[in-house]
C-alpha positions as CSV (number, residue, x, y, z in Angstrom):
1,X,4.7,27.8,-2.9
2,X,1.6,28.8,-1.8
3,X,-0.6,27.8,-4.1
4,X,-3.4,25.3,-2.8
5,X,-6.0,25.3,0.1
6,X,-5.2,21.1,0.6
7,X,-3.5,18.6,-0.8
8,X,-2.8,14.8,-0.2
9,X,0.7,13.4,0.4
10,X,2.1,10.7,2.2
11,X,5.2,10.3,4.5
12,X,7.9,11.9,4.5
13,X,6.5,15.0,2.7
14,X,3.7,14.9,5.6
15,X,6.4,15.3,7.9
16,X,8.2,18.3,6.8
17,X,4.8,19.9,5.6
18,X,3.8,19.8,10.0
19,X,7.5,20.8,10.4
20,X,6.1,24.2,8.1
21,X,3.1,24.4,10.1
22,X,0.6,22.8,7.6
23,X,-2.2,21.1,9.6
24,X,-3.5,17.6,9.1
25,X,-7.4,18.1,7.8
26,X,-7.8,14.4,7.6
27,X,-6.1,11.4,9.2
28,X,-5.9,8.5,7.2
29,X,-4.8,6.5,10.4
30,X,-7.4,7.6,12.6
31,X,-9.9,6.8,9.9
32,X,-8.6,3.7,9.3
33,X,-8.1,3.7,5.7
34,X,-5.6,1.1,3.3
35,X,-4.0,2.1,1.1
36,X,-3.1,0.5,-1.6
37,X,0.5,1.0,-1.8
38,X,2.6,-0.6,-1.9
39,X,1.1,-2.1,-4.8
40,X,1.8,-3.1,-8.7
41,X,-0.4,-2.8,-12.1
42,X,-0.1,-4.3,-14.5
43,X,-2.7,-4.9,-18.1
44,X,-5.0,-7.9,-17.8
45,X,-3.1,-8.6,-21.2
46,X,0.8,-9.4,-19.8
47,X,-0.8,-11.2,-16.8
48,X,-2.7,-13.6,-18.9
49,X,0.9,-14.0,-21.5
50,X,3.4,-13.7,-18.7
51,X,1.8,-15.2,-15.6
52,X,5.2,-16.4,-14.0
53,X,6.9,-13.6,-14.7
54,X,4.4,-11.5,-12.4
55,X,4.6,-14.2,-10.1
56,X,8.3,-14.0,-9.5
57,X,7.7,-9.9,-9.4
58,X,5.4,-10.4,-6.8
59,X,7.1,-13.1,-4.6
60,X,10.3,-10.6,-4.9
61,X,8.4,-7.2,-4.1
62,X,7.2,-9.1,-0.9
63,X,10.8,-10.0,0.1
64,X,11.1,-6.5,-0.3
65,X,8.4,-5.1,2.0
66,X,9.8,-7.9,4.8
67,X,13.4,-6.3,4.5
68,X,12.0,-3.0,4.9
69,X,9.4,-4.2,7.7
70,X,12.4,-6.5,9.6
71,X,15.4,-3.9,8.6
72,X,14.6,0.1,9.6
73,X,18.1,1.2,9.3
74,X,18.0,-0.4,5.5
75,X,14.9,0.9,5.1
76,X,15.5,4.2,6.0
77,X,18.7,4.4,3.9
78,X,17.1,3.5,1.2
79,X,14.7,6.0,1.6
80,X,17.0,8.3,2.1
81,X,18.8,7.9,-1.2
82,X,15.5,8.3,-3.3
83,X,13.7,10.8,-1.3
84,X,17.2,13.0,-0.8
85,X,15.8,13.7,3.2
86,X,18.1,13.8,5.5
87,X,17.5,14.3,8.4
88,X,17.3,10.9,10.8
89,X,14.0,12.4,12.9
90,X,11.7,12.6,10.0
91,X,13.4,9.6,8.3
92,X,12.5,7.5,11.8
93,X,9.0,9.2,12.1
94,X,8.1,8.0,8.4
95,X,9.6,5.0,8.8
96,X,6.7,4.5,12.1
97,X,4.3,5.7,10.0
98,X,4.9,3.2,7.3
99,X,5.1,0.1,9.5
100,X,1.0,1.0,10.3
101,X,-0.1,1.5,6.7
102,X,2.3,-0.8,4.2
103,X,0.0,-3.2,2.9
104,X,1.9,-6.0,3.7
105,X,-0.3,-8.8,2.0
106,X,-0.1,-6.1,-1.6
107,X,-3.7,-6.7,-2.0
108,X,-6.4,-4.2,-2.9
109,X,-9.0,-3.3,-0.7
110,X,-12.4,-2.7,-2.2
111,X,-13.0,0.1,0.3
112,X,-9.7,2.0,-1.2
113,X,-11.1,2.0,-4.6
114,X,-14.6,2.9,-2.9
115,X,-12.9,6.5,-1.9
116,X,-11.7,7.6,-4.9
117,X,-15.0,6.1,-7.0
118,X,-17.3,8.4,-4.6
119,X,-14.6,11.3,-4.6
120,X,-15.0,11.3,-8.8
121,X,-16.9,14.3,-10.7
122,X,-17.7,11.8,-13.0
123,X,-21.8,10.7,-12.1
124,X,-21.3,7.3,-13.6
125,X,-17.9,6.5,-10.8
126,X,-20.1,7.0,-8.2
127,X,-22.5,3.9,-9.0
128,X,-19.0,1.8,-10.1
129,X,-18.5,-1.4,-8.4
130,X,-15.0,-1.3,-7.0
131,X,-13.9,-4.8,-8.0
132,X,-14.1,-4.1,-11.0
133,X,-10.8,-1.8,-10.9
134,X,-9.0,-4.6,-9.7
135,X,-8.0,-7.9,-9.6
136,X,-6.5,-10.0,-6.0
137,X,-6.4,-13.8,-7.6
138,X,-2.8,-13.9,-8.3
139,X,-1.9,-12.0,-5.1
140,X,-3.7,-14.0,-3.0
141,X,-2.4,-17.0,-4.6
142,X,1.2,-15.9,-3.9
143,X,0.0,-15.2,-0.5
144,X,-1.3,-18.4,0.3
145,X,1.8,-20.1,-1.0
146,X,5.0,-18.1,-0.4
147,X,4.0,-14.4,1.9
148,X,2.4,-16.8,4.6
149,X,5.6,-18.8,5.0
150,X,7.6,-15.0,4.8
151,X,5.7,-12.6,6.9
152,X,3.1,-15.6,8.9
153,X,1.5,-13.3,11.2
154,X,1.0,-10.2,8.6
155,X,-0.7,-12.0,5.9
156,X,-2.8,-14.7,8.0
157,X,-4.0,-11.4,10.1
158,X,-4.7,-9.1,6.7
159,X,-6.5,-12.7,5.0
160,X,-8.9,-13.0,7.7
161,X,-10.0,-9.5,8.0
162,X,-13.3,-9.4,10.2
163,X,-13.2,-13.1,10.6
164,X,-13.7,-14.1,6.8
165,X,-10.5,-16.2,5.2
166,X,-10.1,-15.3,2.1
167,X,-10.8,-17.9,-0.3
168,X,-8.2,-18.5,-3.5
169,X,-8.2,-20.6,-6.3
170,X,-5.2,-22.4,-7.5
């Protein structure tokens, strides 16, 4: 409409927003950020009653991001059918753009959490410690067990980010 000077949005509304002419004021890819997505929440208080159940979810999402990951057309028809888009060009260009930002391993990354804390009017967000906002034990678990037997080479290479393995606890 209009309306606003910015805004943030991800594939494929980025694509038809360049299609309009909207410019990109920041790169997310050229600055290297993760996001968190995809992702899952979930109260400390179901984790700690239903600890399987979140397992299972979490085992299954990641079958999920390999079909997407090992199956474009799929993923792309599935996208499709949510997002209502159309059209196969911007379908195959998000579908790129997804393949170098999915967080494959569904763990957070402090620095994600980092950007948000620093971008808050709130004085106090500013001086938060990030890993506080989240918790990776259970991923990382499923990781270690299940993802590095799926998708070897994603979650090995996203574990051992700048050389440290991450260590998990059984």
């Amino acid at each position: 409409m209009g309306n606003a000077d910015g805004l943030v949005i991800s594939p494929p509304q980025t694509e038809l927003a360049k299609q309009q002419g909207y410019p990109i004021i920041i790169d997310y890819y050229k600055e290297g950020l993760k996001i968190v997505g995809p992702g899952t929440s979930v109260t400390r208080e179901f984790l700690q009653k239903y600890p399987n159940t979140m397992k299972a979810f979490l085992m299954s999402y990641l079958d999920g991001v390999k079909r997407a990951v090992d199956d474009e057309e799929f993923a792309k028809k599935i996208e499709s059918k949510y997002t209502k888009i159309a059209d196969p060009k911007i379908l195959s260009e998000n579908y790129q753009q997804g393949l170098r930002v999915w967080n494959k391993d569904m763990t957070v990354d402090p620095a994600a959490i980092r950007v948000v804390l620093d971008d808050s009017s709130d004085a106090k967000a500013k001086g938060a410690d990030p890993k506080k906002f989240y918790d990776n034990t259970l991923i990382q678990a499923v990781n270690r067990d299940y993802a590095s037997k799926l998708i070897p080479g994603e979650v090995s290479r996203a574990q051992n980010v700048n050389g440290k393995g991450v260590r998990c606890k059984a």
